[in-house]
N, C-alpha and C positions, 0 to 999 in steps of 0.2 A: 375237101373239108380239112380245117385242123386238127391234127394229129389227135385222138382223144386218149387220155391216161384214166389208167384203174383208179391210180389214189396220190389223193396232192395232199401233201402235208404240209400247213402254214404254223410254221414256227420250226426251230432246230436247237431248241435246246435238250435235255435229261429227256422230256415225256415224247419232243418231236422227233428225233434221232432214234428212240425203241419202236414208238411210231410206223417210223418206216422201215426200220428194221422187221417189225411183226410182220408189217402187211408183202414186206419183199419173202419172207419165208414163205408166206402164203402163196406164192405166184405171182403177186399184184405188178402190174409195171407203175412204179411208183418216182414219186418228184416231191421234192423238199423246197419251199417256198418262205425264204428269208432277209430281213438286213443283215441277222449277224445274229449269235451265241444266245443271246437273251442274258437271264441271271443267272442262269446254270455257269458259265464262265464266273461267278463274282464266290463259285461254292470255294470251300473250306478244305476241300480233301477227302473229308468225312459222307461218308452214306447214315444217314438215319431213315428209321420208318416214323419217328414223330420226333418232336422237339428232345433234344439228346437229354436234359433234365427229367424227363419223361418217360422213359423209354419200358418203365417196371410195371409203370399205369396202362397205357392203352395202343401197345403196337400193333399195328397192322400185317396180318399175316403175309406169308412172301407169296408171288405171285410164280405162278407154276413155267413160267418161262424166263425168269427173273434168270437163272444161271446163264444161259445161255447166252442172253443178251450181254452180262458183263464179262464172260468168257470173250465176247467177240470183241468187247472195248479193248479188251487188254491193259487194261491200266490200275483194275480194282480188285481187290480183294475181300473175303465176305468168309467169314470161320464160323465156327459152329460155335462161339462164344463171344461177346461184347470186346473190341478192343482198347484200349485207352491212347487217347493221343493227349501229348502235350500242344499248347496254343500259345502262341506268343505275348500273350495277355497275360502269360503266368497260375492259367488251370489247365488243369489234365481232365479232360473229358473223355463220356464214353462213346462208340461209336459200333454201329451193328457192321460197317465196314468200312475201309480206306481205300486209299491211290496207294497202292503197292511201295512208296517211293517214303510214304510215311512209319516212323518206329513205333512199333507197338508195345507202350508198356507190360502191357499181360504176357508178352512172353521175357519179359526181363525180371523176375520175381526173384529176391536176395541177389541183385546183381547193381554193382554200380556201375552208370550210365556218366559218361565222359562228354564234358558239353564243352566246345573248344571256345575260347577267349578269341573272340575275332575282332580287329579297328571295320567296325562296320557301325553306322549309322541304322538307330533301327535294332541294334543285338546288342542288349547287356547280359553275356553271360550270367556276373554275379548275379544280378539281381534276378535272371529269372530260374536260377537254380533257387535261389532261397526260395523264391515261390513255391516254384514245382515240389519242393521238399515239405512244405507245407501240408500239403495234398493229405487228406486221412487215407487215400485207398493206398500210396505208396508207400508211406509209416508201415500200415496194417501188412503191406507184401515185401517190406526188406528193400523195396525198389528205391539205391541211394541214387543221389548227383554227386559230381564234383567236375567242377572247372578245371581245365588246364589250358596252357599258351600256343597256340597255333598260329603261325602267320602265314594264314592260308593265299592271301592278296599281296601282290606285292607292287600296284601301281592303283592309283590312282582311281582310273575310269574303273576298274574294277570298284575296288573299294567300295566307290560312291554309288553303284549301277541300283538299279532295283532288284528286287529277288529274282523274278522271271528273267529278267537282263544275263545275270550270272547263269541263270540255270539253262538259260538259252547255250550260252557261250560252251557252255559245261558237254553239248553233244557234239564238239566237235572235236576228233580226237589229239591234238597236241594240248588244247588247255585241258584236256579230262585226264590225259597223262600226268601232266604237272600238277594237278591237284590231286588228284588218287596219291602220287608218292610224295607230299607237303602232308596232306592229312597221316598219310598210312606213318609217316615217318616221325612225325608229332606224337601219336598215339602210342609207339613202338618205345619212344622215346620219357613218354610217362607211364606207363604198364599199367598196371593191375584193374583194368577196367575190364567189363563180361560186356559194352555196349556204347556207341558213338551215336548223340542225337545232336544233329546241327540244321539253321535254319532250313527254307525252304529252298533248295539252289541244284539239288542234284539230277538237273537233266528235266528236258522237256519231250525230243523225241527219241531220248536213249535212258535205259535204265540204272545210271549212276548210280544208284544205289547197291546193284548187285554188286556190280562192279570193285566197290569200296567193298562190301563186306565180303567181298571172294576173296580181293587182296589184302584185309585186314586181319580174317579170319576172325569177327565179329561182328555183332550183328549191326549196321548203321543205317540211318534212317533219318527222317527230316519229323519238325514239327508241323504243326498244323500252316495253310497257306491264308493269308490275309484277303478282305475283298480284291478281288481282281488281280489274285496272284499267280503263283508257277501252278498250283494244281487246276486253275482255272485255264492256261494255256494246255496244259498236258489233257486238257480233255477237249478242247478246240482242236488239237492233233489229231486224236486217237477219233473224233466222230469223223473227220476228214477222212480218215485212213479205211471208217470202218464203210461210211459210205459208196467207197473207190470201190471195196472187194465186193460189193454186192451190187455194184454198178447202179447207182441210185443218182442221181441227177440231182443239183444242187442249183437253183438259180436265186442269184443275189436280188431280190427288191423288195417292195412296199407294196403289201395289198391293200386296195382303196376297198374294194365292192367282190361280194359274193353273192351271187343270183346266180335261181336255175331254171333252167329254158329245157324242153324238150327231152326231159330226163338225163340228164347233164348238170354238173356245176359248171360257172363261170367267173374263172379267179384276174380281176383284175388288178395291174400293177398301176404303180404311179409314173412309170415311164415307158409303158410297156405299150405297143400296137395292134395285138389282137389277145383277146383273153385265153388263160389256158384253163381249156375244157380237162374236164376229170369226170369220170361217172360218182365216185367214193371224194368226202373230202374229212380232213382230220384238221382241226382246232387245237393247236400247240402254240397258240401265239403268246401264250406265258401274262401276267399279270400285271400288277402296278409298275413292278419293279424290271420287267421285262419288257415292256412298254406296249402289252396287248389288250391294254385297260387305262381310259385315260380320266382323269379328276377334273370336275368341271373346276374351275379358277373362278373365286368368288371376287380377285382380283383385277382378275382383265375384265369382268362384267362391270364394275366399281368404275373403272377407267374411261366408260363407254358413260355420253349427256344423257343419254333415257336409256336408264338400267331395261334390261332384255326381262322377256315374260321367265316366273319358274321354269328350268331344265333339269332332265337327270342329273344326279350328280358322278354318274359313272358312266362309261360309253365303252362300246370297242374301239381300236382302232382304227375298223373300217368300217365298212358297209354293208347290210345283209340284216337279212328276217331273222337272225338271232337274238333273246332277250338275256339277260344279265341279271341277273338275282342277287340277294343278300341273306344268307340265312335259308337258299330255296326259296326265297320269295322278290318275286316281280319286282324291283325297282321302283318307287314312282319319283316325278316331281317332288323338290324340296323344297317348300312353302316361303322360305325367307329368301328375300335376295341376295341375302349374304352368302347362299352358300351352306353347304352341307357342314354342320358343326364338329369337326373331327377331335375337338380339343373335350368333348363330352363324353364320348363313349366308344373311341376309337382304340386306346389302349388297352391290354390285357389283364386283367388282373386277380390272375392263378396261373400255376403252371401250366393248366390245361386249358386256358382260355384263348380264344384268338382274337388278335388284335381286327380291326374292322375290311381295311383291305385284305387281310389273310381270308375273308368270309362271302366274299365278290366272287360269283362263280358264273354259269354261263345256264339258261334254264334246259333242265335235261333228263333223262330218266335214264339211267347205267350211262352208258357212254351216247346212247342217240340224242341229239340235239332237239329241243322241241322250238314249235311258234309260240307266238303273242296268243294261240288259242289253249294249247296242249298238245297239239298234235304233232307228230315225229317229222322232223324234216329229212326226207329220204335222202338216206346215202351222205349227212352229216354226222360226223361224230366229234366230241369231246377230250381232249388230254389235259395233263399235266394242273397246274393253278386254276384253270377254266373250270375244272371236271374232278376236285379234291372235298372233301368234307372235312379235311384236318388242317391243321398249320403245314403250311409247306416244307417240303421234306421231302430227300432225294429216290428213296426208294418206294413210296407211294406212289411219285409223281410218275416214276417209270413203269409202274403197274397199269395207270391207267394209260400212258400211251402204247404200253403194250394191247391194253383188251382193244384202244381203240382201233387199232392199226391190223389186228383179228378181225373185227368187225366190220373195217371197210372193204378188207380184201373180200372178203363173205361178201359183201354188196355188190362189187363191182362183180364177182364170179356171179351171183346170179342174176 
């Protein structure tokens, strides 16, 4: 017979990576079932418990295993106080935690922050100091900017790379030399600064950051990461690394179908030859944006000589007795053939509102997965966008793949 596992986790992003971290503390012999990162790689740097605009209204308290799991990433940080990050957008926003690699306004309070003039595509110094100086909370804390001339790049490929590119480059140690003394030597050379905030580039799987502010002898640190940037690779890293030390199996594919037989789940792939049996299964396969929820196309139905009968307008990615809710409630057919209207009632509008995909969950009671009747489908659980009642948002999302990942281990042990 093949090999049967405790707990298969489908998805690897924030909720499926704690996931299986939960359920590996528990004992579980467990397996992570994936294409790739999801949206968790497209994050910002920042940890929230709700929409960072928000965060005075309605946070969600921390999850009592919450430390632990980012103790074990290694790459985040979480204080007993909101931190402020700068965004290359030209606001300073707040954040309940960061990627260690980012500068924290709140501890720079009556301190002027030294933001270097770089030939980089993508970085206007000037212009996003004026921003940033803008800001009421820096006015109100004495937290100045001011630009100086750093010619941190001195070829080219450099110059032009992407952020992640640089910051890639940045772990290996002859380029981390030569820039560590180009900056340290820049900064030395205009004084009177208490702090260096420069884009996102300082290192993906070394922590450049220290580095610089041990050599500079102030505090240096990056702004916030754009979609699909360095703080999204540095966390592509650090789940790899965390999954190595706790010996957790990782196999690259596409789940078509989940069906269970014989008190068993049966997780199949899209290229795969026999299914992989799990007693426990966890639901991490992430959302719109993640691509574990797919929008029916009022488009390609349009395209077809005899338009198709009404269809959901929401699906999973694959296969299985799981139902898909809006609001907690059942999905149905969408009466036009056009297609589900998103241009009506899909956007948000309050700060506390969620826009419509934010609201697409998977039908469930706490983390246990139910049928098409109500009733718990054993030994399924829920994470992450699937299993959230708020706007998505990184330290909720890890709460719930942490209960789920408690909860399967508990299944499969009994």
């Amino acid at each position: 017979m093949k090999d049967l596992l405790d707990v298969v986790v489908v998805g690897d992003g924030a909720a499926g990576i704690a996931a299986a971290f939960a359920a590996s503390r528990a004992g579980a012999r467990t397996l992570v079932l994936s294409r790739g990162n999801g949206a968790t790689s497209l994050y910002s740097g920042c940890l929230d418990r709700a929409a960072w605009d928000a965060h005075r209204i309605r946070p969600s308290p921390p999850h009592s295993d919450e430390g632990a799991f980012l103790d074990a990433m290694g790459i985040w940080t979480l204080g007993e106080r909101e931190a402020r990050v700068a965004t290359l957008a030209g606001v300073v926003r707040t954040a309940e935690g960061r990627d260690r690699a980012l500068l924290d306004l709140a501890c720079c309070e009556e301190t002027c922050v030294l933001v270097p003039r770089v030939d980089r595509p993508g970085w206007d110094a000037d212009l996003l100091v004026r921003s940033w100086s803008e800001d009421a909370w820096c006015q109100d804390h004495g937290v100045r900017f001011e630009v100086f001339d750093a010619p941190l790049f001195d070829d080219d490929r450099m110059r032009c790379a992407s952020d992640g590119e640089v910051a890639s480059s940045l772990d290996a140690p002859e380029p981390r030399d030569a820039f560590v003394e180009a900056l340290s030597g820049c900064v030395r050379r205009h004084g009177s600064g208490g702090a260096v905030l420069v884009g996102p580039w300082l290192g993906v799987r070394s922590d450049v950051a220290a580095v610089l502010t041990d050599r500079i002898g102030i505090h240096v640190g990056e702004t916030a990461t754009l979609l699909g940037g360095t703080a999204g690779a540095r966390w592509e890293h650090a789940s790899e690394a965390l999954l190595d030390r706790r010996g957790i199996r990782r196999v690259r594919g596409r789940v078509v179908r989940l069906g269970r037989s014989k008190n068993r789940w049966e997780c199949s792939l899209f290229d795969g030859e026999d299914p992989i049996l799990a007693r426990a299964v966890v639901l991490a396969s992430g959302g719109v944006v993640g691509g574990g929820i797919v929008l029916s196309s009022a488009e390609e139905a349009a395209a077809e000589e005899v338009p198709p009968a009404p269809t959901l307008p929401f699906s999973l990615s694959f296969r299985g007795p799981m139902m898909l809710t809006v609001d907690g409630r059942v999905t149905e057919a969408v009466a036009s053939l056009q297609g589900i209207n998103l241009e009506r009632f899909a956007w948000p509008r309050g700060s506390q509102d969620r826009w419509l995909l934010d609201r697409v969950g998977i039908l469930r009671k706490g983390a246990s997965v139910l049928d098409a009747s109500g009733e718990s489908l054993p030994g399924m659980f829920a994470a992450g966008e699937l299993a959230t009642d708020q706007a998505a948002a990184m330290l909720p999302s890890i709460a719930t793949g942490l209960d789920a990942g408690i909860a399967a281990a508990v299944f499969a042990a009994g």
